[in-house]
C-alpha positions in Angstrom: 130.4 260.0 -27.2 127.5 262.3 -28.2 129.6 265.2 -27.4 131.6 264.0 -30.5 128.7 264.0 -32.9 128.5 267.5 -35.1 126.6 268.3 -37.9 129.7 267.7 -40.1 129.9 264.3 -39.3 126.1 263.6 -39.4 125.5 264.7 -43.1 129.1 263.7 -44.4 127.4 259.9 -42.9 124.5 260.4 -44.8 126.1 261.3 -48.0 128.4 258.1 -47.5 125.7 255.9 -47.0 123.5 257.3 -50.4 126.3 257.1 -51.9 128.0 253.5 -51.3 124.3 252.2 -51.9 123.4 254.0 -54.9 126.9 253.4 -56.9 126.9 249.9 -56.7 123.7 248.2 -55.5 123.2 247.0 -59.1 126.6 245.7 -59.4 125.7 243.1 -56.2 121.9 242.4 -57.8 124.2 241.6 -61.1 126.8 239.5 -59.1 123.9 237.2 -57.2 122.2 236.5 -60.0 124.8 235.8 -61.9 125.4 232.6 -59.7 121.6 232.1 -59.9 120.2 233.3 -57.3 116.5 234.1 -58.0 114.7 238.0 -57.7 113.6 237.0 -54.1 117.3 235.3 -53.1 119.1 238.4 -55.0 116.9 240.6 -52.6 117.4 239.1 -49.6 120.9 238.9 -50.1 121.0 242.5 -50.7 119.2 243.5 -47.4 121.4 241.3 -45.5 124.7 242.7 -47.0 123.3 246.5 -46.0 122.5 245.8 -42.6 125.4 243.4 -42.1 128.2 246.3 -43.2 125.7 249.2 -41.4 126.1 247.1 -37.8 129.5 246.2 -38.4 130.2 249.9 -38.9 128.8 250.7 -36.0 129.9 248.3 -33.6 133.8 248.7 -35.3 133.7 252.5 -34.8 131.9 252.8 -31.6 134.6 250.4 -30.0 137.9 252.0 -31.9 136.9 255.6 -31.9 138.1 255.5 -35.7 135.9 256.2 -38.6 135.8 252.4 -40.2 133.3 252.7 -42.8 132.4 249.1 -43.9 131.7 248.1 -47.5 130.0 244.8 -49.8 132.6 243.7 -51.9 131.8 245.4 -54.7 134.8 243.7 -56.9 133.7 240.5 -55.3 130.1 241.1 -57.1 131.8 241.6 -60.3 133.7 238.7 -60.1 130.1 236.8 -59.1 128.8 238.3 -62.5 131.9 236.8 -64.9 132.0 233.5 -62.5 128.5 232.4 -64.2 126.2 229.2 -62.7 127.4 228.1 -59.5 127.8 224.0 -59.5 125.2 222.7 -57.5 123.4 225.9 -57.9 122.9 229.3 -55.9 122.9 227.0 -52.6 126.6 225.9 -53.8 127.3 229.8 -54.1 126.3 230.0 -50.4 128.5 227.6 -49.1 131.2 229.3 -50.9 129.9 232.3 -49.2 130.5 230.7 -45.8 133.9 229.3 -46.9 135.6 232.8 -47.9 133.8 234.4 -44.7 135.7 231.8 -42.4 138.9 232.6 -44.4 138.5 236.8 -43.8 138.3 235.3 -40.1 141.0 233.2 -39.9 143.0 235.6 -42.2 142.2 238.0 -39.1 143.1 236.1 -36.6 145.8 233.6 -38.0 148.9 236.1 -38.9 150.9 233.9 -41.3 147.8 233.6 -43.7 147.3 237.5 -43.8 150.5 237.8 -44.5 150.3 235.5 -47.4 147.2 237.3 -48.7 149.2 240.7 -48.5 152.2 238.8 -50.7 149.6 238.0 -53.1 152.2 240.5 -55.8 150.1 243.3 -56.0 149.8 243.6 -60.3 149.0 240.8 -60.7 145.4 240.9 -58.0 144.8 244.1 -60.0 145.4 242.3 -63.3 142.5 239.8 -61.7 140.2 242.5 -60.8 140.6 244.5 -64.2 139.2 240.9 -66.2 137.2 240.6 -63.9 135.7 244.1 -64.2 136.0 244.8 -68.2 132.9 242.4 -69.1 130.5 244.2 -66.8 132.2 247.8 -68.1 130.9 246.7 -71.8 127.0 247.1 -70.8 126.9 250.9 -71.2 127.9 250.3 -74.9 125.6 247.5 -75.3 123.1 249.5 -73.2 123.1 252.0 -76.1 122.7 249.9 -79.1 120.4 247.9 -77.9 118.0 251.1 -77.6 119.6 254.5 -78.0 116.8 256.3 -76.5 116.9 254.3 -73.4 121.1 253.6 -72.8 121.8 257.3 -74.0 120.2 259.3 -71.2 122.1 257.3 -68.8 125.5 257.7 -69.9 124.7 261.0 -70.9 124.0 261.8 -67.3 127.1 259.7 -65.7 129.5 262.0 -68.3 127.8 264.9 -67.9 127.5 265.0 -64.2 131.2 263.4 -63.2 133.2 265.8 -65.1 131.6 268.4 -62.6 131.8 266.1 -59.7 132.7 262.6 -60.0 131.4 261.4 -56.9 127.5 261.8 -57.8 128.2 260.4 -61.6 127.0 257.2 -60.5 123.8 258.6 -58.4 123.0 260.4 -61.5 123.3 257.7 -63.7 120.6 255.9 -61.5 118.7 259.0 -61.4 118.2 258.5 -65.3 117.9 255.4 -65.3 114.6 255.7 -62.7 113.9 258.4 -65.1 113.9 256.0 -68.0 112.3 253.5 -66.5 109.5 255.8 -65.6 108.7 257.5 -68.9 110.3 255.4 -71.8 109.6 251.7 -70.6 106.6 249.6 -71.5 105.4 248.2 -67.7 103.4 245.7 -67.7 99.6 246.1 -66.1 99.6 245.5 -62.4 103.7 245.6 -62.2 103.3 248.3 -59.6 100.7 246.4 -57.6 103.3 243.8 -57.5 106.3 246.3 -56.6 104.0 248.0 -53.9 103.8 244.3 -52.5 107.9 244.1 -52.2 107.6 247.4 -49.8 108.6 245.0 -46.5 112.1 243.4 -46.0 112.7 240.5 -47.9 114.5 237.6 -45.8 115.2 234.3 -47.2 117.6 231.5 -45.6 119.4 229.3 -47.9 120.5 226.5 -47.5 124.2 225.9 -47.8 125.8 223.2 -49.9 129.3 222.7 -50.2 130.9 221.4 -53.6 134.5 221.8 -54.1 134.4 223.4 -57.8 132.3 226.2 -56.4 134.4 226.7 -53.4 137.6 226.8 -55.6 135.8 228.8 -58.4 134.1 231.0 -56.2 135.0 230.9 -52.9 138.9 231.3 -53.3 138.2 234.4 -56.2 136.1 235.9 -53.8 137.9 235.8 -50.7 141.2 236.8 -52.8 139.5 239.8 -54.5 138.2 240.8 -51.6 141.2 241.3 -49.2 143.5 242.4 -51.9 140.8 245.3 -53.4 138.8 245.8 -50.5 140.1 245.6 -46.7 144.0 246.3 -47.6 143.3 249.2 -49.7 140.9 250.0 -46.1 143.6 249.7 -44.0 146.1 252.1 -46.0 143.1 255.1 -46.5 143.1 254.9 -42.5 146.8 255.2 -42.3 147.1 257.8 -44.7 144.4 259.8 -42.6 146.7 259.7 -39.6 145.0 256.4 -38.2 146.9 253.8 -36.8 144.4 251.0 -36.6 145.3 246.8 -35.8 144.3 245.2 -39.2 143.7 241.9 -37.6 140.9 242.4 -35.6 138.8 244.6 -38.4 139.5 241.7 -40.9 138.4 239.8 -38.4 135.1 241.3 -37.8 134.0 241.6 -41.2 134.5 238.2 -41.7 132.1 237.7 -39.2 129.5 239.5 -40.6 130.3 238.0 -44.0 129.6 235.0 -41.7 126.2 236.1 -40.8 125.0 237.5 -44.2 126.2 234.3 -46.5 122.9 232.1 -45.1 120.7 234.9 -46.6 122.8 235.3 -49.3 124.8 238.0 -49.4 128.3 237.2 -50.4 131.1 239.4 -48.2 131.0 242.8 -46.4 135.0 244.7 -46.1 136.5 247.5 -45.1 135.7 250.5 -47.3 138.4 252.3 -49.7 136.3 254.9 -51.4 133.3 255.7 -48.5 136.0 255.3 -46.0 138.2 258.6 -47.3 134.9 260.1 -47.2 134.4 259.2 -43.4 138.8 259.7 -42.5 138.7 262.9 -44.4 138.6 266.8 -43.1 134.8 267.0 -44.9 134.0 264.5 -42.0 135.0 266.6 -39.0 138.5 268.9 -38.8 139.2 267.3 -35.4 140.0 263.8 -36.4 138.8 262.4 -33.1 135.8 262.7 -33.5 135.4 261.7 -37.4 134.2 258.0 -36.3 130.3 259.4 -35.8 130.2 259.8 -39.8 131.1 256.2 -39.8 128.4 255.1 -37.5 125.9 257.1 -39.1 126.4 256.0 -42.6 126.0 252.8 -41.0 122.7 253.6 -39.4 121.8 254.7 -43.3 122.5 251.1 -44.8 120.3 249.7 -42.6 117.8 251.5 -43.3 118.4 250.8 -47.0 119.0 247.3 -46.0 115.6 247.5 -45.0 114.4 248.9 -48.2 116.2 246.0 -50.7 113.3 244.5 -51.3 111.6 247.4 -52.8 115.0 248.4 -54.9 115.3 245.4 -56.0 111.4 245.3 -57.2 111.6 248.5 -58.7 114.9 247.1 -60.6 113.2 244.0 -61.9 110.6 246.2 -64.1 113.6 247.4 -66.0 115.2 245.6 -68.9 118.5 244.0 -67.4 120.8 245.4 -69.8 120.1 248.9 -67.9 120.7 248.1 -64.9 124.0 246.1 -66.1 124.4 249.9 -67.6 124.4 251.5 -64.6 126.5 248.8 -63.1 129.4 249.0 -65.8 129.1 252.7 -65.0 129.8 252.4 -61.3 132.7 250.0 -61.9 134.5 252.3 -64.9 137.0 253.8 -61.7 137.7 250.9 -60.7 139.0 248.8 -63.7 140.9 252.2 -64.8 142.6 252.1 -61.3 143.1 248.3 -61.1 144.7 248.4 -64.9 146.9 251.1 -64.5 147.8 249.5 -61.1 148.2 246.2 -63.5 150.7 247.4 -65.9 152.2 250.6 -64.7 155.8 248.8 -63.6 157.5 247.2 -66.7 159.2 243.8 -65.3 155.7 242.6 -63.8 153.7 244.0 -66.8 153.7 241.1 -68.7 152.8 238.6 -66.1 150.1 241.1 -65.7 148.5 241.4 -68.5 148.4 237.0 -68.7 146.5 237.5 -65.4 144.0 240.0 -67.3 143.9 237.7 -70.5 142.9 234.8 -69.0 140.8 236.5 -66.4 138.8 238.5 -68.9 138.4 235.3 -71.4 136.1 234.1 -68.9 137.6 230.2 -69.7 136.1 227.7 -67.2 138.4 224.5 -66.9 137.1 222.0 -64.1 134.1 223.8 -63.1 136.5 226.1 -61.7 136.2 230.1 -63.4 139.1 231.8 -65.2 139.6 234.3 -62.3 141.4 231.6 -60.6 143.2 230.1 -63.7 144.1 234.0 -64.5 145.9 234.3 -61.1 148.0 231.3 -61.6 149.0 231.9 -65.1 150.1 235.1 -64.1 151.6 233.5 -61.2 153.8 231.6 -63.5 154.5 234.2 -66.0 155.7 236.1 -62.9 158.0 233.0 -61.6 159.3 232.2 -65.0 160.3 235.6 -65.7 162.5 235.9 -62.4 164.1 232.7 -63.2 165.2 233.9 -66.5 166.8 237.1 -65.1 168.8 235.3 -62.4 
C-alpha cells in the first residue's frame, strides 16, 4: 500500500482536507447553534464531526482501495440553521442526531428503505435543499449593510478570487474575514487570553433526549437531506470516475460514525460530492488505482483539524455573528444555485417544485415540527395531484 502513495496524491489530500474544512466550518458552527447548542457544545461537535469523517475516510479507503472522501453534511447544517430551537433543547437535537444516524445505517443495510430514499423525486429534495439554503445565502447582503467596511472585504474577496478559481473563493473569503477580524474589530481586553485557553480539544458528551417533534422536525429533514444531497450525489462522482463501488456498505459506515459523533454533538458525516471529485479525479493520481491515498490523507488532515475546533471555533466567537453567517452564505451560494436549477429545470415537476421551496424557505413551524418537512409534503402533493390530473 505505501508503494501507492505519490506526491500527487499526498498534496491533492491536503488541499481536500483545507479545503472541505475551510468552506464550510462556519456553516456547521451556524447549523449547531442554531438548535442551541452553546460555544463549548458547538465546538465539541465540530471536533467530533472532523475526526469522525477523517477516520471513516481512512478506514473506508484503506479497505476498498477507492478514493472515498467523507464529508459533514454540510446541507444538513443549513437545514439545522432554518430548523431554529430544538424542543426540549440542544439535548433533543442529539437524540435526533442518533435517530437519522441509525436511519443512514439501516438505509445501508436494509435495501427496500434505500431504495425509497433514492425515489424520494429528485426536484423536489433539491426544492428542499434550495429553502433550506436561501436564508443562510442572505447574510453576505446583510453582512454588508450592517457595516460596509467590515461585510465588503469579504465578498469582495469571495468575487474576486472565484472568478479566477472558484475552488479557493471560500478560503479567501475566510482569509478576509480573519483579516477583518484582526484589524477592523473592537476585541475585547483579555479575549485572546481566553482564545489562547481554547488551544486543546474540546470534548463534551451530551446527553440524549428523545422527543418526537424534534425527531420529526429534525431528525427526518436531516437524514433526508443528507442522503439525497450528500451520499447519492457520492456514489454517482465515484461512478462517473470509473469506480464501481457497493453503496450499501459506505452508507452504512457513515451512519456509524454519525453514530459515534451525535453524543458529542456533531450531527451526520456522508459521503463527499465536491472533495470527493477532488480525491477520484486525474489531479489525484493518473493511475486510478492508486487515487485512494489522497483520500486517506485528507482524512488524516481533518483530524488534525478536528483537533484544532476548539481553537476555530474560539477564534470565531470574537467576531460579530453576522460575519461569520457571511462567510457561511458564501460557501453555500453553489449549492442553492445547483439545487434550484436542479429544482425547476424540467417543466411538469416545476411547479410541485417550487411549493417544496415556498414552504421550505417560509421557514413555517406547525406542530413543533419545521417547514422543511411540511415543504417536502406539500410538494409531495403538488407532485401527486398534478399526475392525477394528467391521467
Amino acid at each position: 500500500m505505501l508503494k501507492d502513495l505519490s506526491p500527487q496524491a499526498f498534496f491533492m489530500g491536503l488541499l481536500t482536507a483545507f479545503v472541505g474544512f475551510a468552506s464550510s466550518f462556519a456553516v456547521v458552527l451556524q447549523g449547531l447553534k442554531g438548535v442551541g447548542a452553546s460555544d463549548a457544545q458547538a465546538a465539541s461537535g465540530l471536533m467530533a464531526l472532523s475526526i469522525s469523517m477523517g477516520l471513516c475516510a481512512i478506514v473506508l479507503s484503506f479497505s476498498t482501495r477507492l478514493p472515498v472522501s467523507i464529508a459533514w453534511s454540510t446541507p444538513g447544517a443549513a437545514l439545522l440553521v432554518s430548523a431554529g430551537a430544538a424542543v426540549g433543547g440542544f439535548n433533543a437535537a442529539v437524540g435526533a442526531f442518533i435517530v437519522c444516524a441509525i436511519l443512514i445505517v439501516i438505509a445501508g443495510l436494509f435495501k427496500p428503505l434505500g431504495r425509497a430514499v433514492a425515489a424520494i423525486p429528485a426536484p423536489l429534495a433539491n426544492a428542499m435543499l434550495a429553502g433550506v439554503l436561501v436564508g443562510l445565502c442572505y447574510a453576505p447582503v446583510k453582512a454588508v449593510s450592517f457595516n460596509p467596511a467590515f461585510g465588503l472585504p469579504i465578498v469582495l474577496a469571495w468575487l474576486v478570487v472565484g472568478a479566477w478559481k472558484r475552488l479557493y473563493a471560500v478560503p479567501a473569503a475566510l482569509i478576509a474575514f480573519a483579516g477583518v477580524l484582526a484589524f477592523g474589530v473592537d476585541i475585547p481586553e483579555g479575549a485572546f487570553a481566553s482564545w489562547a485557553q481554547s488551544l486543546g480539544p474540546t470534548v463534551l458528551l451530551v446527553k440524549p433526549e428523545f422527543h418526537l417533534a424534534s425527531i420529526v422536525s429534525i431528525g427526518l429533514p436531516l437524514f433526508i437531506v443528507t442522503m439525497a444531497s450528500q451520499n447519492i450525489p457520492g456514489i454517482a462522482v465515484l461512478k462517473v470516475n470509473q469506480y464501481e463501488p457497493n453503496p450499501g456498505p459506505l452508507f452504512a459506515t457513515t451512519g456509524l460514525f454519525s453514530l459515534f459523533s451525535a453524543p458529542f454533538g456533531g450531527h451526520a458525516v456522508n459521503l463527499a460530492a465536491i472533495t470527493a471529485a477532488m480525491c477520484a479525479g486525474e489531479d489525484a493520481h493518473p493511475d486510478p488505482a492508486r487515487r485512494y491515498w489522497a483520500a486517506v490523507i485528507a482524512g488524516i488532515g481533518y483530524v488534525v483539524f478536528g483537533l484544532l475546533a476548539g481553537a476555530v471555533t474560539g477564534f470565531v466567537a470574537l467576531a460579530p455573528p453576522v460575519l461569520i453567517q457571511a462567510v457561511a452564505g458564501l460557501a453555500l451560494v453553489g449549492a442553492f444555485s445547483g439545487s434550484a436549477f436542479a429544482a425547476l429545470k424540467e417543466p411538469e415537476t416545476r411547479e410541485a417544485a417550487a411549493v417544496t421551496f415556498i414552504v421550505t424557505a417560509s421557514g413555517v413551524t406547525f406542530a413543533g415540527i419545521s417547514g422543511a418537512f411540511w415543504g417536502l409534503l406539500a410538494g409531495g402533493l403538488a407532485m401527486g395531484l398534478a399526475r392525477v390530473a394528467r391521467r
